[in-house]
N, C-alpha and C positions, 0 to 999 in steps of 0.2 A: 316301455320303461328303459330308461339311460341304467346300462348295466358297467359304465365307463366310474371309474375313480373320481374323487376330485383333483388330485394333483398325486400321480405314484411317487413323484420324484422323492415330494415331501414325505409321501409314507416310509419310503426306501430308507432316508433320512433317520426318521424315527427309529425305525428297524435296528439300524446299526448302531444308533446311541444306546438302545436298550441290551443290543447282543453283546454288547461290552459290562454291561453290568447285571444281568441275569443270571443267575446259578443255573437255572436249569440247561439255560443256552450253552455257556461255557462250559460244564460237564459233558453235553453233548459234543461240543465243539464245532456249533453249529452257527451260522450266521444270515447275512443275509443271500448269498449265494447258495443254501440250503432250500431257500422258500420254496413251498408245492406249490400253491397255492394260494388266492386273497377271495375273502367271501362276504361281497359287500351284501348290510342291510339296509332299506330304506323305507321308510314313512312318507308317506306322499309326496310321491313319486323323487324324496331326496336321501342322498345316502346320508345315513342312520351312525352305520358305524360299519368298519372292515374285522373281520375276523382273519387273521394274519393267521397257516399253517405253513410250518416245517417239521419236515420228518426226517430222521438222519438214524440208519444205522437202527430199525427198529423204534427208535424214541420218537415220540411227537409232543410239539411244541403250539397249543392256537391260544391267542390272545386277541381280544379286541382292540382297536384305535380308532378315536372320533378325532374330525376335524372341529378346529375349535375357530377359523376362519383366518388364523397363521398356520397353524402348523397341526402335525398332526400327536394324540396324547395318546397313552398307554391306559387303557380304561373305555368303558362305555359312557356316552355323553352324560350330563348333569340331567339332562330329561329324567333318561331312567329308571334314577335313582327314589324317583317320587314313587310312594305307594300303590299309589292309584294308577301310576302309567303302567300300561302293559307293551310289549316290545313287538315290533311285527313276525308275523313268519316269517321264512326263510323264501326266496325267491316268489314272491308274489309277484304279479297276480296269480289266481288258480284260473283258467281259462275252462279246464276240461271240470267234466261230472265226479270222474273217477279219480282220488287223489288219494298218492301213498304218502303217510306220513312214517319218517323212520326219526332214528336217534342223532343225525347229524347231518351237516353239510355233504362230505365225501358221499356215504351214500345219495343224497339225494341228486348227485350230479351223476353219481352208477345206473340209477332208474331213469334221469334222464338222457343221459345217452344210449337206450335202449327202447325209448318212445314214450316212457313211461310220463305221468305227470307228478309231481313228488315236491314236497317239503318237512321245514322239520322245527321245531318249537326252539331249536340250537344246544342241543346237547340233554342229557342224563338229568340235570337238574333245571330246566329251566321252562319247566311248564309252567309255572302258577305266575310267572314273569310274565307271559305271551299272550296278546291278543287273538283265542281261537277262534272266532266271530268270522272270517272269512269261509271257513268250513260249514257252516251253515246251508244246509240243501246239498251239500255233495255226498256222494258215496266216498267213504274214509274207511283206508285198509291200513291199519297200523301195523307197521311191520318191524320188530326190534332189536338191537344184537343182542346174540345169546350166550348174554353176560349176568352176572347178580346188578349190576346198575340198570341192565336193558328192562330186567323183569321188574325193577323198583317205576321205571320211566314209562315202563307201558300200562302197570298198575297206575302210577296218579293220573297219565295221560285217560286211560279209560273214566277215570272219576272225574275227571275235568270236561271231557265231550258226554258225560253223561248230563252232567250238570247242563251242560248248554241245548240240551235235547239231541245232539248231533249223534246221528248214528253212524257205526265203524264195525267191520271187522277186524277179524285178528288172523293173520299169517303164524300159525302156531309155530317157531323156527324149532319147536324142541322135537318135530316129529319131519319137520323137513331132514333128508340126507343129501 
């Protein structure tokens, strides 16, 4: 899989039109020389949409932007906004048996620079959005911050892979030290 952009330049673009009229950005004081990070998603085998992170000074900033075949928009494509679409996981393919799912992007680039194999449904809310169908026959270790959204996000996610038969463990984080 092409894990390459369609044009940064134009995202960069985007970036800086938006960091000028953003509240949260400009409270931040944050722009595009801020940015951690770009976390593209894709649908066979095309990018889907970028999740744009910046973190400044404690504060974090992620936003999606689709290519719309000019330029790039503030939002997730018109796809998947339909009911019935479900949005991919996060860095697909799963190649290995054993895969951790966690609460976001950043983690899942933590487990993988550590060997591990990892995705993540894209954040706190956005399970019942997401195609979990790829998880199917793997071993699935749910692993989540140990936050009141994490313990919301591993609850629906467990009623979600139950629903699809897929079996998971649970990385308990409340009794890790």
């Amino acid at each position: 899989m092409n894990n390459e952009l369609i044009n940064r330049e134009l995202l960069l673009q985007a970036i800086q039109a938006i960091a000028t009229k953003d509240k949260t950005l400009i409270s931040m004081g944050a722009g595009v020389r801020d940015i951690t990070t770009f976390y593209p998603y894709f649908a066979d085998d095309k990018e889907l949409f970028v999740k744009v992170r910046i973190d400044k000074d404690g504060s974090k900033w992620i936003k999606p932007f689709y290519y719309d075949g000019n330029c790039y928009r503030l939002g997730e494509p018109p796809t998947t906004k339909d009911p019935n679409y479900k949005k991919p996981l996060y860095h697909l393919p799963l190649l290995d048996n054993t895969v951790y799912i966690v609460e976001g992007e950043k983690c899942v680039h933590s487990l993988i620079d550590i060997g591990l194999t990892a995705t993540t449904t894209g954040g706190a809310t956005s399970i019942n959005q997401c195609d979990l169908t790829p998880l199917q026959g793997k071993r699935c270790i749910v692993w989540r911050d140990n936050d009141k959204s994490g313990q919301d996000w591993q609850a629906n996610l467990s009623k979600a892979l139950t629903a699809l038969d897929i079996a998971y463990d649970v990385i308990d984080v409340d009794k890790v030290q």
